[in-house]
C-alpha angles and dihedrals in degrees: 000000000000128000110233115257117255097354101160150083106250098222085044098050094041081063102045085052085064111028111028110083086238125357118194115206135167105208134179135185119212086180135051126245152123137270136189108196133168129173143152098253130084116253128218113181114187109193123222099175142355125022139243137177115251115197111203119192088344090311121121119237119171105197120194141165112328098005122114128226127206126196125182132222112286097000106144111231137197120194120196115182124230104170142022149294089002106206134173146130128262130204118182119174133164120271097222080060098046080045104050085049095045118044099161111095098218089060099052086059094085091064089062124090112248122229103258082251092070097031088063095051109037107018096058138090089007107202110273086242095052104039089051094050085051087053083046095050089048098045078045086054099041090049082051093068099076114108101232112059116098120251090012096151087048087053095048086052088053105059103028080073093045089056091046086056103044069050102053086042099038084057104048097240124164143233123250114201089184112129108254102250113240082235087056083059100047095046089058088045079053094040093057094039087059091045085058108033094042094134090055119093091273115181134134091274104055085048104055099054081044090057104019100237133119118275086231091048086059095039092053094031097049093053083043099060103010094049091225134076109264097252093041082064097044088061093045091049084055109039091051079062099045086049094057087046096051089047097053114028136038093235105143113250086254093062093032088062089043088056084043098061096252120132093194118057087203092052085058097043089053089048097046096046088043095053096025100044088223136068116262093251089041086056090043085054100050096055100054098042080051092048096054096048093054088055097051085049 
């Protein structure tokens, strides 16, 4: 069972990586090139063949055969190609739906991108069997999408937990019997109310009268279990919107920050330049030209 290499329409599948609650791909690259990205899914690349060098957040990860690659929700990406073809599989898919099918904590941490540290040692060289059972379950997941086929939705379920846990395994993670904190709890219910309400005023002080904790207990606790400052995430959060906008639509970057929950078109051009890299019309830019060039080629 094999998912057929680059079986898909770009724009189309551009949006699919940001709207659809997973979306299953097999992609290869006969030339080399470069690629900013940034989307509100989680990303799992499973390379086949080649190699490249992803920098996450500004942290290197080369990434070749038989090595995974985890990207988390609105982490901004740059791929830069070393060998061809350069072919994997990638799987995105939603964090409130990961989420509604996996409820313990230590599970969810496979969705989550390691430190380079942790990718080198434990990401890497997967061995052969598992990395082949993780290629079945995704083929399994992908055949699930047709429309037709009973208890679908049951079945997706399904194996998306079986993948999270050859994952957890596959990784060497480890249990944590702790007991979850009630403030772990309320920093998620923060966290996805942030991911909703994005184009709201959103600062320490509104959410802490919404959720009735002190404005120092969010700032420490959010740092604590969503690995960013809470302000460095609410950017994040809008400018992974803004990103999806400026891919798939002509509103001027004005009207594009306005969607986007910013006040100050200036305050939106300094965070999208500072966790894109490029300027919102310089990323506009890039996608399409990339987008013309794959369909000359």
């Amino acid at each position: 069972m094999q998912i057929e290499i680059n079986d898909y329409q770009e724009p189309e599948h551009f949006r699919a990586i940001s709207e659809d609650k997973f979306n299953i791909s097999r992609t290869c690259e006969y030339e080399k090139n470069e690629m900013h990205h940034i989307h509100n899914t989680c990303e799992i690349l499973v390379i086949e063949e080649g190699s490249a060098d992803y920098y996450i957040s500004g942290q290197k990860y080369h990434v070749e055969p038989y090595d995974i690659l985890v990207i988390g929700a609105m982490e901004h990406h740059f791929r830069r190609i070393d060998q061809l073809p350069f072919l994997r599989y990638g799987f995105t898919i939603k964090s409130n739906y990961y989420r509604s099918i996996i409820t313990d904590d230590d599970l969810l941490k496979v969705f989550e991108t390691p430190t380079p540290e942790k990718f080198n040692s434990y990401y890497k060289k997967i061995d052969r069997d598992i990395f082949h059972e993780i290629l079945y379950l995704l083929c399994y997941l992908k055949n699930e999408e047709e429309p037709h086929k009973q208890f679908r939705t049951q079945m997706q379920r399904s194996i998306i937990t079986q993948i999270a846990v050859v994952l957890f395994r596959a990784f060497h993670f480890q249990r944590n019997n702790k007991a979850i904190a009630a403030s772990n709890t309320s920093i998620l219910e923060i966290k996805e109310y942030i991911d909703t309400h994005f184009t709201e005023e959103l600062n320490l002080n509104s959410l802490s009268k919404k959720f009735f904790l002190h404005p120092s207990t969010i700032s420490k606790d959010f740092k604590k279990y969503c690995g960013y400052q809470l302000n460095r995430y609410i950017n994040m959060v809008r400018v992974c919107e803004a990103a999806k906008l400026l891919e798939n639509n002509n509103d001027s970057v004005f009207t594009i920050s306005e969607k986007c929950g910013y006040s100050s078109m200036n305050t939106f051009m300094r965070q999208f330049k500072y966790i894109m890299e490029l300027s919102p019309l310089q990323y506009r830019k890039f996608v399409h030209d990339l987008r013309d060039k794959q369909k000359k080629s």
